[in-house]
BAZAMI-703205 format. One record per residue (C-alpha): residue number from 1; y, z, x. Coordinates in steps of 0.001 Angstrom, whole numbers, plus 500000, padded with zeros to 6 digits. Example, Ala and Ser with C-alpha at 12.3 -4.5 7.8 and 13.67 -1.06 7.14 Angstrom:
BAZAMI-703205
   i     c2     c3     c1
   1 495500 507800 512300
   2 498940 507140 513670
END
This chain:
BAZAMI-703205
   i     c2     c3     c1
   1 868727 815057 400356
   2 871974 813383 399891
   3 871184 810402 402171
   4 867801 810299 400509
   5 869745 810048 396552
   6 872205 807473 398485
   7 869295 805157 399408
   8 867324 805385 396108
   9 870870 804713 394219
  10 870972 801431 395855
  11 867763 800154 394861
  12 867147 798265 391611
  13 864363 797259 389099
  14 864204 793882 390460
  15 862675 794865 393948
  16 860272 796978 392665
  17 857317 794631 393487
  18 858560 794403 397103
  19 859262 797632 397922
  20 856247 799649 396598
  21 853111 798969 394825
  22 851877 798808 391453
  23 851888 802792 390913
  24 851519 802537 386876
  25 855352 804349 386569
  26 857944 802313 384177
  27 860588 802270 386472
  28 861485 802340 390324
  29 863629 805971 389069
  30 860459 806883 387762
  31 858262 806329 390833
  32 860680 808561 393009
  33 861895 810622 391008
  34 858569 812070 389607
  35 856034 813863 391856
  36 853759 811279 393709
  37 850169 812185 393513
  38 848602 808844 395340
  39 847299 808059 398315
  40 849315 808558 401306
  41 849441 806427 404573
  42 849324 808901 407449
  43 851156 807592 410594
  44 851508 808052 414302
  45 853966 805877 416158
  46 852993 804532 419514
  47 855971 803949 421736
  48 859124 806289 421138
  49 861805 803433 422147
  50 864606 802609 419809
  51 862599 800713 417183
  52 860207 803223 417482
  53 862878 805435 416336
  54 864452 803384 413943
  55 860910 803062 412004
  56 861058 806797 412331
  57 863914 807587 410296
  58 863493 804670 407618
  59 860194 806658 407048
  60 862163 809600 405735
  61 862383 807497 402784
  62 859194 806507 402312
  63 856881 808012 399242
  64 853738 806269 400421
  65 853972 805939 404128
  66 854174 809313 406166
  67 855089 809963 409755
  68 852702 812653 411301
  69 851639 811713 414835
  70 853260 810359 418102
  71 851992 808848 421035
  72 854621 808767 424293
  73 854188 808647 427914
  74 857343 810820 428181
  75 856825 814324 427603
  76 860761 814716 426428
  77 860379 812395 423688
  78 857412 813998 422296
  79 858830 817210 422258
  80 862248 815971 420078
  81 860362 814264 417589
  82 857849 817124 417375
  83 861222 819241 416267
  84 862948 816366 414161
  85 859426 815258 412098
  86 857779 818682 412021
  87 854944 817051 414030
  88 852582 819293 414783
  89 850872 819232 418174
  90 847684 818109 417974
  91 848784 815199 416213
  92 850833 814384 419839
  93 848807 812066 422351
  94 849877 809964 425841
  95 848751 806804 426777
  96 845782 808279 428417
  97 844315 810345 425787
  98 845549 808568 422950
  99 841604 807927 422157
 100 840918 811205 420775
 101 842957 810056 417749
 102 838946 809067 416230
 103 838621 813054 415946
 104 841555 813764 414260
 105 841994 813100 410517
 106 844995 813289 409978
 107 845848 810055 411141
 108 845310 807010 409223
 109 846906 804412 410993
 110 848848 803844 414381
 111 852190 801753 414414
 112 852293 800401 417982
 113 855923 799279 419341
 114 855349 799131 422882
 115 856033 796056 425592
 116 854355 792959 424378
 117 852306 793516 427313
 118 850877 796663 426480
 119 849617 795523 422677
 120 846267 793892 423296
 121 844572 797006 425188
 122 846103 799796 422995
 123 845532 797689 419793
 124 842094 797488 421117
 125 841424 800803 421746
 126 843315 802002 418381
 127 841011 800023 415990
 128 837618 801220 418293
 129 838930 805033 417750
 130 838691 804013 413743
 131 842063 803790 413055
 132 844092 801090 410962
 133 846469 799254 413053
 134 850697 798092 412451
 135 851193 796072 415554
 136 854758 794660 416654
 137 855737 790918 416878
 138 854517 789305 418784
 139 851251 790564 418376
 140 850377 790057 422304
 141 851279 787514 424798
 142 849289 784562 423922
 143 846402 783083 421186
 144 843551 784398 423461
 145 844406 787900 423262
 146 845627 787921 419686
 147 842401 786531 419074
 148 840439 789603 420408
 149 842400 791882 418652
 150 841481 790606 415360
 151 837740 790700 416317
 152 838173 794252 417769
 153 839756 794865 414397
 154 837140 793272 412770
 155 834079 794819 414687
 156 835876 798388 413756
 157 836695 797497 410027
 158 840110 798667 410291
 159 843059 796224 408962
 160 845278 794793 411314
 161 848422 794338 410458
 162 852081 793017 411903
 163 855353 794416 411652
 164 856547 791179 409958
 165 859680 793459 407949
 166 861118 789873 406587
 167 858529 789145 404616
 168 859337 791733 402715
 169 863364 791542 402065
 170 864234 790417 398814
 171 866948 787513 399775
 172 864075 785808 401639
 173 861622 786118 399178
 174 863997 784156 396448
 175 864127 781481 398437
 176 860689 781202 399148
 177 860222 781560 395397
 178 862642 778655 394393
 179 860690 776363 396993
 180 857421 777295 395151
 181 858490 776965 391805
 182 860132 773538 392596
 183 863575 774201 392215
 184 864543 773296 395424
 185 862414 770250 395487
 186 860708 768522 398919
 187 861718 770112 401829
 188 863144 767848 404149
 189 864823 769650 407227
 190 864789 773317 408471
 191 867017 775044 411345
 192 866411 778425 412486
 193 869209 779708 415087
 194 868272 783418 417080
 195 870021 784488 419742
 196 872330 786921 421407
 197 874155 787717 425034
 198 870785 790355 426685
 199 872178 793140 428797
 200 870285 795212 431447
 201 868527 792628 433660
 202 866794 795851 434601
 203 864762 796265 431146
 204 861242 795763 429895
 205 862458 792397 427927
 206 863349 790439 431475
 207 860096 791513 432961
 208 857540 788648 432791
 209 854632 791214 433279
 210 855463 792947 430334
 211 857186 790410 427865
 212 855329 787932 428611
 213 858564 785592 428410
 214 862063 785895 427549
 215 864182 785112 424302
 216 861317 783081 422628
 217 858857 786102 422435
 218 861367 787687 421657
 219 864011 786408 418837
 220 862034 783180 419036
 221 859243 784305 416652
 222 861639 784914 414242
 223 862732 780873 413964
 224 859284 780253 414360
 225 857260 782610 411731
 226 860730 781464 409316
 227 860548 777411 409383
 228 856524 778255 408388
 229 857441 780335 405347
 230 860587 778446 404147
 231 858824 775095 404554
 232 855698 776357 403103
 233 854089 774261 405567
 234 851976 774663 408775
 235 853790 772513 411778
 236 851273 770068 413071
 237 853599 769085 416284
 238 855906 770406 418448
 239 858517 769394 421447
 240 860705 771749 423369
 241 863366 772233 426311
 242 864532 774316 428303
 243 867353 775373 429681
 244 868372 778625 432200
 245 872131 778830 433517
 246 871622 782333 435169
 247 867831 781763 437334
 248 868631 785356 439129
 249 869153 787181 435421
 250 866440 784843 434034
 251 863240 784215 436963
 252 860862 782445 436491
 253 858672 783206 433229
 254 861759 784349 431951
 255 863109 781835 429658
 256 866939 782056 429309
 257 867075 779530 426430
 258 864226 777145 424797
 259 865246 774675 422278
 260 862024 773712 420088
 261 861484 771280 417305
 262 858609 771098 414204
 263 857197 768423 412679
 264 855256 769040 409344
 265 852509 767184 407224
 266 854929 766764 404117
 267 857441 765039 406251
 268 859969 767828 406916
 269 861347 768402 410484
 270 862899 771678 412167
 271 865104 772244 414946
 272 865403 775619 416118
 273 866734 777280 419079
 274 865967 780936 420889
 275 868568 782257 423714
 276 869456 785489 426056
 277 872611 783897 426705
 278 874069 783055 423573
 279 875680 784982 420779
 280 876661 784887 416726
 281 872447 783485 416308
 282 871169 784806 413553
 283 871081 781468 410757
 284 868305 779715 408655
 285 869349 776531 406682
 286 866939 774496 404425
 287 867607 771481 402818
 288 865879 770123 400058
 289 866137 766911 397606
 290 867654 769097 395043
 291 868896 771587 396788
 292 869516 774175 399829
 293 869013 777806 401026
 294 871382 779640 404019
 295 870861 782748 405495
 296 873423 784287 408090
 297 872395 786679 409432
 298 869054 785739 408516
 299 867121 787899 410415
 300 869250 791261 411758
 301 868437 794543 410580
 302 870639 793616 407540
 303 872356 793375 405262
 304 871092 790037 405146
 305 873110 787336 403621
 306 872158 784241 402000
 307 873132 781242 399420
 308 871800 778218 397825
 309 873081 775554 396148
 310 872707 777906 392986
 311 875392 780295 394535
 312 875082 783712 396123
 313 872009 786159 396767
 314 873529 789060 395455
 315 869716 791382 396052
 316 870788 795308 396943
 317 870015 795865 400679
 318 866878 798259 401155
 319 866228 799162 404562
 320 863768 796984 405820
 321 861088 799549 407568
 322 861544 801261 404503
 323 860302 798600 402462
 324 857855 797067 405132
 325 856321 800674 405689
 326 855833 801640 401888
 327 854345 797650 401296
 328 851805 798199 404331
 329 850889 801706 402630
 330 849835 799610 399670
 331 847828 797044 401630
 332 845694 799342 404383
 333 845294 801791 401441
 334 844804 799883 398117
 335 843933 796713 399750
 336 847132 794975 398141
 337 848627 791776 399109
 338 851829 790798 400623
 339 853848 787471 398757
 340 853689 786433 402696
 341 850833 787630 404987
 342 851469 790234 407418
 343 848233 790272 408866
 344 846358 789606 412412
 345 845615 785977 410935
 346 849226 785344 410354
 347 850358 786770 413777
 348 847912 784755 415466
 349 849145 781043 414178
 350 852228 782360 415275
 351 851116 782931 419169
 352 849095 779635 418801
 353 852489 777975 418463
 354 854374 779975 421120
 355 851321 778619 423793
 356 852017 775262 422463
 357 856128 775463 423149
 358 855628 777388 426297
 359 852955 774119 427275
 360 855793 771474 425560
 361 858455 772607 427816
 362 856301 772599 431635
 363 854760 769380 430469
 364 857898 767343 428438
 365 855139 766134 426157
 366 855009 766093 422049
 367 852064 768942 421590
 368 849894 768533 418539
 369 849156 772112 416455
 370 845670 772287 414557
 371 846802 776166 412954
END
């Protein structure tokens, strides 16, 4: 209970809007700490990895958002967070029978935080058992397959959406404010810097049959999704290079490091960069006739930092699956909207642009982007 008072102490009336919906109570004291009678988004988490359990516990905070199902193709795992969650057992799948979820209903929705690899089929087969669907970024390995989830998604009429957590912190949303109110003026150059020294050459991440890539499908999508929301813009070309140091850590499919630059209709350019072998990445800088926005880090699991030529973002750090989880709860269950889209639709312009860097850096040519 104590860590529960510790994280509601640090939240304020000005991030009400992100971090839960319009509930009707005066305050954000009032919303938790009166009894919540509203709906409630029932969840199982698919993959029982480290973000897996990182979602877990920033669920522990959550009023709308509730964690009551697991799916794991390790025994072990199921049976810890059976005891930590009180999660009962028939709410506990594998990969095989994961299926039977369409007969249970207790479950709402299905967060899946598998391999890259891996999130096409079990998206797939989530949304055809009836079940709403939180996919991790990136939402599969290429446009082709992101593109079949949304139809499967579609076809089942269950919302897809993308664990897209910055969309939702409240440093990143002023800027993206001040740039559509004006105050910033025409955007003229964006960088977006993510990057860090990998470890295990052993793991799921340096495996081209289940990543799909290296850093850029990675850390990349995080430069990537953030020059299209702090521009405001869609790109409409892009270049890129690449560059490995270490070819037995990094084979081939495996990019080490991939340099990639935007251009955008409005005139504004951005250079970003995505590396394995690099650390201290974690910037976004926009400049602006009248002014500029920094955030370092920009996209870590916080707190985030950030300035513009107005001075210091001084939000209150919320965890971010906290936030994302109880925002997502409003959208699958009260059809709200998010101030940035974290849907299929979003995810998928996204991997449209990832094909066209990937194509950029094996050809050496300037690819044009119709999003």
């Amino acid at each position: 209970m104590d860590s529960r008072r510790n994280f509601l102490q640090t939240l304020s009336a000005s991030i009400l809007a992100l971090s839960i919906p319009q509930t009707g109570f005066a305050s954000l004291d009032d919303f938790y700490n009166q009894p919540y009678e509203g709906p409630v988004l029932r969840v199982a988490i698919m993959g029982l990895g480290s973000y897996g359990t990182r979602v877990a516990e920033a669920m522990q905070a959550c009023k709308m958002a509730k964690l009551v199902g697991v799916i794991s193709g390790t025994p072990s795992k199921i049976k810890n967070w059976q005891s930590k969650y009180n999660i009962p057992e028939k709410n506990c799948y594998n990969y095989g029978n994961f299926d039977l979820i369409k007969d249970n209903p207790d479950i709402d929705a299905v967060y899946v935080i598998t391999p890259n690899a891996l999130h096409h089929d079990q998206v797939i087969r989530v949304a055809k058992a009836g079940k709403h669907v939180i996919c991790e970024k990136p939402m599969a390995l290429n446009a082709k397959e992101g593109q079949e989830m949304i139809e499967a998604c579609r076809k089942a009429n269950v919302k897809l959406l993308v664990g897209y957590r910055m969309h939702f912190e409240p440093k990143t949303l002023e800027i993206i404010r001040m740039r559509k109110e004006g105050e910033l003026g025409k955007i003229m150059f964006f960088q977006g810097l993510s990057g860090f020294k990998i470890g295990d050459p052993t793991q799921w991440r340096l495996n081209k049959q289940l990543a799909g890539g290296g850093s850029l499908m990675d850390i990349g999508i995080y430069a990537i999704n953030g020059a299209r929301y702090m521009v405001g813009e869609e790109p409409v070309w892009v270049t890129a290079q690449e560059t490995k140091t270490n070819p037995e850590k990094f084979k081939e499919g495996v990019d080490e490091t991939i340099q990639f630059q935007f251009g955008f209709p409005g005139g504004a350019v951005a250079s970003c960069l995505s590396s394995y072998n690099m650390s201290n990445l974690d910037r976004f800088f926009l400049t602006a006739e009248k002014g500029f926005a920094e955030l370092q880090p920009s996209t870590g699991y916080g707190p985030i930092r950030g300035r513009t030529n107005k001075g210091e973002l001084n939000h209150p750090h919320v965890t971010h699956q906290t936030v994302q989880m109880e925002k997502m709860a409003g959208i699958i269950l009260a059809n709200e909207s998010a101030q940035v889209p974290v849907d299929g639709e979003e995810a998928l312009k996204d991997l449209k642009i990832i094909d066209a860097i990937y194509l950029a850096v094996k050809t050496g040519k300037k690819i044009n982007l119709k999003l």
